[in-house]
C-alpha positions as YAML, in Angstrom:
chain: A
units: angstrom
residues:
- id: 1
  name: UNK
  ca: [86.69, 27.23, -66.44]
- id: 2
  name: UNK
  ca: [90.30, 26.52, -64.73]
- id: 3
  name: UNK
  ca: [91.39, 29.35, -62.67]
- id: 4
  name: UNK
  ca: [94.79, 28.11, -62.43]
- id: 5
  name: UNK
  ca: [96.25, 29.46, -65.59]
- id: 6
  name: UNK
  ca: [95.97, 33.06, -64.82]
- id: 7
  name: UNK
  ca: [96.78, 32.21, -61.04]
- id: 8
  name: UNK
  ca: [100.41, 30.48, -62.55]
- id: 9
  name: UNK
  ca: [100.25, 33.95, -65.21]
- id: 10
  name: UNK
  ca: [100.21, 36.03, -62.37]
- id: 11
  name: UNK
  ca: [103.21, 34.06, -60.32]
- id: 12
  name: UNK
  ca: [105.24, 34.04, -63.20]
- id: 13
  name: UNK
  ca: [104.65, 37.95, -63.60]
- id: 14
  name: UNK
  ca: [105.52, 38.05, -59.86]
- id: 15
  name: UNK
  ca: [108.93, 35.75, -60.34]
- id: 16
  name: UNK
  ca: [109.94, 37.98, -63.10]
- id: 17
  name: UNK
  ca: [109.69, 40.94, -61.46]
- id: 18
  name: UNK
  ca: [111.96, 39.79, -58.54]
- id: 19
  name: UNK
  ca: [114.92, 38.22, -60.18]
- id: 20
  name: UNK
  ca: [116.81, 40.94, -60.42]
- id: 21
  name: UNK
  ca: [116.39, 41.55, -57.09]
- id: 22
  name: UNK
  ca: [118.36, 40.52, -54.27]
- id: 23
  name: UNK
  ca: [117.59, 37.47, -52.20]
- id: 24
  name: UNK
  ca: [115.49, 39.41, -49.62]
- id: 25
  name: UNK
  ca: [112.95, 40.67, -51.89]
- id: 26
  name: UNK
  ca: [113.25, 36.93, -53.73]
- id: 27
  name: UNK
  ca: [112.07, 35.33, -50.70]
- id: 28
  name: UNK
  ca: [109.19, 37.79, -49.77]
- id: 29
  name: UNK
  ca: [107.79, 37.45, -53.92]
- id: 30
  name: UNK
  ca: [107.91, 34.14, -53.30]
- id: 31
  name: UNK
  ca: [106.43, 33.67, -49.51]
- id: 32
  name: UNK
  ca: [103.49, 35.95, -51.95]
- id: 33
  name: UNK
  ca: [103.08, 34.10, -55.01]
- id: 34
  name: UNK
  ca: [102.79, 30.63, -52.72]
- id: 35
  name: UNK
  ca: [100.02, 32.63, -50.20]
- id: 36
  name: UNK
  ca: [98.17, 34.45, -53.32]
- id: 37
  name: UNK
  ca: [96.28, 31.83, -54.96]
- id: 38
  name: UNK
  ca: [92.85, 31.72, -53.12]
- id: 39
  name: UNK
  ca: [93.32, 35.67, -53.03]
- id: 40
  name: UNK
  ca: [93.58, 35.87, -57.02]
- id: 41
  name: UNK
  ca: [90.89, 33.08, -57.41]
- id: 42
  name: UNK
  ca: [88.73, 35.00, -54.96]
- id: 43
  name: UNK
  ca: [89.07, 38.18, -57.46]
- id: 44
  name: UNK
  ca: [88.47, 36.31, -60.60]
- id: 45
  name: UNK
  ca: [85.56, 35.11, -59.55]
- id: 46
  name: UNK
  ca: [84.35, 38.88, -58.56]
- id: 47
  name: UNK
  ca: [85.12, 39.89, -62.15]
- id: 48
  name: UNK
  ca: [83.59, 36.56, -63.81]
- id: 49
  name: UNK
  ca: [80.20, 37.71, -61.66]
- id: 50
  name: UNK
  ca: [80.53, 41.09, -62.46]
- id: 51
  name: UNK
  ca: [80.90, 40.19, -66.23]
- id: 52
  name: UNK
  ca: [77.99, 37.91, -65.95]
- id: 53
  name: UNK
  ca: [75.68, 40.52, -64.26]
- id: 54
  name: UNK
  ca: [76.63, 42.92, -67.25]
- id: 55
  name: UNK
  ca: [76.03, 40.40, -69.58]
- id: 56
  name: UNK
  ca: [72.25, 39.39, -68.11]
- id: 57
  name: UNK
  ca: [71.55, 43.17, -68.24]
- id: 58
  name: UNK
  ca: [71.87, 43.22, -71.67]
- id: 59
  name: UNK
  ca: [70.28, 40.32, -72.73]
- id: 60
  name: UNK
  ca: [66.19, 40.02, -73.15]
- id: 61
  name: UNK
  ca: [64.73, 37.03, -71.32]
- id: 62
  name: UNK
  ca: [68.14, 35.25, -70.39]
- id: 63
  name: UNK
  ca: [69.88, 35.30, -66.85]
- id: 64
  name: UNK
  ca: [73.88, 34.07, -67.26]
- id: 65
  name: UNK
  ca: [74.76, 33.18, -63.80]
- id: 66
  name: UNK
  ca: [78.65, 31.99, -62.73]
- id: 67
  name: UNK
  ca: [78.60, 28.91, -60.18]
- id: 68
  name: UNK
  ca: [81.34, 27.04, -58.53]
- id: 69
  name: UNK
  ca: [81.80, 23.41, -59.60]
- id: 70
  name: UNK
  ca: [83.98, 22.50, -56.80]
- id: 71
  name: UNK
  ca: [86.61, 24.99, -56.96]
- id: 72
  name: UNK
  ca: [86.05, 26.20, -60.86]
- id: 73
  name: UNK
  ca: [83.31, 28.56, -61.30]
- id: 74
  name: UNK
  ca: [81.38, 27.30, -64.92]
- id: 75
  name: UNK
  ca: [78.51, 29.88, -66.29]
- id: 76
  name: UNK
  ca: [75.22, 29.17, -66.45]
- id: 77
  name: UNK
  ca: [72.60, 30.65, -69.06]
- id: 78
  name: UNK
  ca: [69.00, 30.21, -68.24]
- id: 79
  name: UNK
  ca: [66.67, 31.23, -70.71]
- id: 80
  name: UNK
  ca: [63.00, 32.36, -69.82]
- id: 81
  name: UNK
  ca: [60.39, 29.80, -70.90]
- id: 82
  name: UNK
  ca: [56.87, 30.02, -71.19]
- id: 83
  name: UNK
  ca: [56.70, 28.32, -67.92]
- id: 84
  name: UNK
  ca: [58.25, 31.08, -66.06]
- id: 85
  name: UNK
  ca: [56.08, 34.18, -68.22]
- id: 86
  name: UNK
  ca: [52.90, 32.11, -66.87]
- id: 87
  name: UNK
  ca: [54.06, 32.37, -63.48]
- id: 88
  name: UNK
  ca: [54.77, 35.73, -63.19]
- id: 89
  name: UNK
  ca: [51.92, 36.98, -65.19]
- id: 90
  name: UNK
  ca: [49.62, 34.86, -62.41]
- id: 91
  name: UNK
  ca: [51.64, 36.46, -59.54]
- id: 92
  name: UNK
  ca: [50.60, 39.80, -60.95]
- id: 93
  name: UNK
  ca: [47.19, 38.49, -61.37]
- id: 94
  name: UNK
  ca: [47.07, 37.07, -57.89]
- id: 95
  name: UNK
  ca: [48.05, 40.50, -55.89]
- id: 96
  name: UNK
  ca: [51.57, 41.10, -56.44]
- id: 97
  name: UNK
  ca: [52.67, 44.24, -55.73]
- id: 98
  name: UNK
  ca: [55.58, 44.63, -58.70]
- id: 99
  name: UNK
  ca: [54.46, 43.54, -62.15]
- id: 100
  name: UNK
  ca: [58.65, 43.68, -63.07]
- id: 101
  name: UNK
  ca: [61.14, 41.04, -61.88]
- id: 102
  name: UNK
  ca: [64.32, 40.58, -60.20]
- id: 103
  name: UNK
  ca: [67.31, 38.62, -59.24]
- id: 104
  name: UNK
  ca: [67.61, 36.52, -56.57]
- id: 105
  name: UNK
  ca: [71.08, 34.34, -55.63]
- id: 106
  name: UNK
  ca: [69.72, 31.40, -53.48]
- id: 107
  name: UNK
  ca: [72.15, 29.01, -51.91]
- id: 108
  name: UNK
  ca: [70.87, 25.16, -50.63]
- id: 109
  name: UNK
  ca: [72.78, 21.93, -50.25]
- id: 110
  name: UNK
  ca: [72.36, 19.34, -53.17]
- id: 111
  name: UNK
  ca: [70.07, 16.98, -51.79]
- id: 112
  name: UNK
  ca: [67.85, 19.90, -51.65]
- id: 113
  name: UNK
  ca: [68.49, 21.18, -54.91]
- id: 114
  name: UNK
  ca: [67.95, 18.12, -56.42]
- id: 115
  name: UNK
  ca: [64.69, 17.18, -54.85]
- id: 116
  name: UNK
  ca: [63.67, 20.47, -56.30]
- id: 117
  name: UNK
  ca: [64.80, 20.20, -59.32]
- id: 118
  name: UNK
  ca: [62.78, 16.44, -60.05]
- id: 119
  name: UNK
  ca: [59.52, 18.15, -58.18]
- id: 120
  name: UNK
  ca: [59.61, 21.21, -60.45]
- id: 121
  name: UNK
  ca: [60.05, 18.20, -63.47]
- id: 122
  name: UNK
  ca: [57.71, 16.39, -62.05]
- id: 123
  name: UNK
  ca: [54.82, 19.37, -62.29]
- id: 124
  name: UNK
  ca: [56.37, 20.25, -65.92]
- id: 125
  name: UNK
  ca: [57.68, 23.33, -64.69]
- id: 126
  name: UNK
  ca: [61.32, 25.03, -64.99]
- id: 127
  name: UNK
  ca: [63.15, 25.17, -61.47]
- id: 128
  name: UNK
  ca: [62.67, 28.96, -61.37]
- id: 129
  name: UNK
  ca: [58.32, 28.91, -62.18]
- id: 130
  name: UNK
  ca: [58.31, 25.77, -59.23]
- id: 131
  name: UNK
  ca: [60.20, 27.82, -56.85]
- id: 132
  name: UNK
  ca: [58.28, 31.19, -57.43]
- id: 133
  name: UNK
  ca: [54.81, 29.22, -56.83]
- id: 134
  name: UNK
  ca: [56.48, 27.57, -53.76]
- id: 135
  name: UNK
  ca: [57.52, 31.04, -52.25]
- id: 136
  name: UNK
  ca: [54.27, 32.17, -53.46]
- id: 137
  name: UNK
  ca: [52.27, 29.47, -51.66]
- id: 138
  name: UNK
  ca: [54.63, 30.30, -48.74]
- id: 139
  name: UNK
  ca: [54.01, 33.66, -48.21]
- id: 140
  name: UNK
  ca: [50.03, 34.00, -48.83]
- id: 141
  name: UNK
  ca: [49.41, 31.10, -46.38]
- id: 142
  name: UNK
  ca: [46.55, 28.30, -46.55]
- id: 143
  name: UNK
  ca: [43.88, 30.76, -46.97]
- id: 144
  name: UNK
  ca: [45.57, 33.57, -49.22]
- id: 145
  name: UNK
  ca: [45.84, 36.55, -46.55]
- id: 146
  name: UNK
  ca: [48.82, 35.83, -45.72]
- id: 147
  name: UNK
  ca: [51.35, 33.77, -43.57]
- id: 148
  name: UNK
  ca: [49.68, 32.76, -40.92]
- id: 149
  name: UNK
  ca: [50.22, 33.74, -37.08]
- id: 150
  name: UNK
  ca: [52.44, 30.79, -35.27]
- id: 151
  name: UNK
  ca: [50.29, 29.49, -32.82]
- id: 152
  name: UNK
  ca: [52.36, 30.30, -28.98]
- id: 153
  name: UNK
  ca: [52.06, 28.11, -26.21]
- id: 154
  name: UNK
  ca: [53.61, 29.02, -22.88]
- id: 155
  name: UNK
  ca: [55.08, 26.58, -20.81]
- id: 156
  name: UNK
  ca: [56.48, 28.72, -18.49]
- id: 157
  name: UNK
  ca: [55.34, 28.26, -14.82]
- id: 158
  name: UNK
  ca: [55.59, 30.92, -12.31]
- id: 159
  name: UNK
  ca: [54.77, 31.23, -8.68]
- id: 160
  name: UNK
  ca: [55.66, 29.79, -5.37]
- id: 161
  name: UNK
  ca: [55.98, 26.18, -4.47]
- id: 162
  name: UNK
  ca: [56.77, 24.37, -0.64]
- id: 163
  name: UNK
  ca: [58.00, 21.36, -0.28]
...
C-alpha cells in the first residue's frame, strides 16, 4: 500500500490553506508540509495497525497483521491451520497454564526469518506451530522441568600476591 498519496493529500490540504495568507505563514506551511512526511506516515501506519487489530478481533481463526515492505506497510492474513490447533491443543496437554491464545509481534532479521520459515516447511508445519514448539522446547528444557540452571564458573581470583 503507497503511503504517499494521502501524505501529497495532506500537503495539498496544507498549501491550500495558506495561499491566502501572507508570505510569512507561506513559508512556515511550507518549511511543515516538506518536514511532515515521516510524521504522517508514522500515523498511518498507527491507524492501519489499529484497523488490523480490530479486524483480527472480529474474525474466527484468522490474524490480519500490517508489515513494512521497505517503507510501505502491506497486510498480512494468516489463517489458523490444523497445524497450529494441534499445537496448541498439545501445549495444553503438555502443562500449559492458559488453554486460550494470544498475540505476539516478534521482530528478527531476514536471514533468520527465512531459515525459519524453510525449517518449519521442512517439518510440515506453518511458521507459527514451528515457532510455538521451538519456544516450547525452550522453555521446559532437556528434561521437561524447566529451563535449566546456567552452569557459573568463577574466574575471579582474590588474595595477596609478592613479587
Amino acid at each position: 500500500m503507497d503511503l504517499s498519496e494521502y501524505a501529497e493529500s495532506l500537503r495539498r490540504e496544507l498549501d491550500g490553506i495558506a495561499r491566502f495568507a501572507n508570505d510569512d505563514i507561506k513559508s512556515a506551511a511550507q518549511m511543515l508540509t516538506e518536514s511532515l512526511d515521516s510524521s504522517v506516515r508514522l500515523a498511518l501506519l498507527d491507524v492501519l495497525s489499529a484497523a488490523a487489530d480490530e479486524i483480527t478481533s472480529r474474525l474466527d481463526g484468522a490474524i490480519v497483521d500490517v508489515r513494512l515492505a521497505g517503507m510501505e506497510p502491506e497486510f498480512v492474513v494468516t489463517v489458523s491451520t490444523d497445524a497450529d490447533d494441534e499445537t496448541t491443543a498439545e501445549a495444553t496437554e503438555s502443562g500449559a497454564d492458559d488453554a486460550g491464545q494470544t498475540r505476539l509481534t516478534l521482530r528478527m532479521p531476514e536471514s533468520l526469518k527465512a531459515r525459519v520459515e524453510a525449517a518449519a516447511a521442512a517439518s510440515g508445519q506453518s511458521v507459527n506451530a514451528w515457532l510455538v514448539r521451538a519456544v516450547s522446547r525452550a522453555v521446559e528444557g532437556p528434561s521437561g522441568r524447566g529451563p535449566r540452571p546456567r552452569a557459573t564458573t568463577s574466574r575471579r581470583y582474590s588474595g595477596f600476591a609478592r613479587s
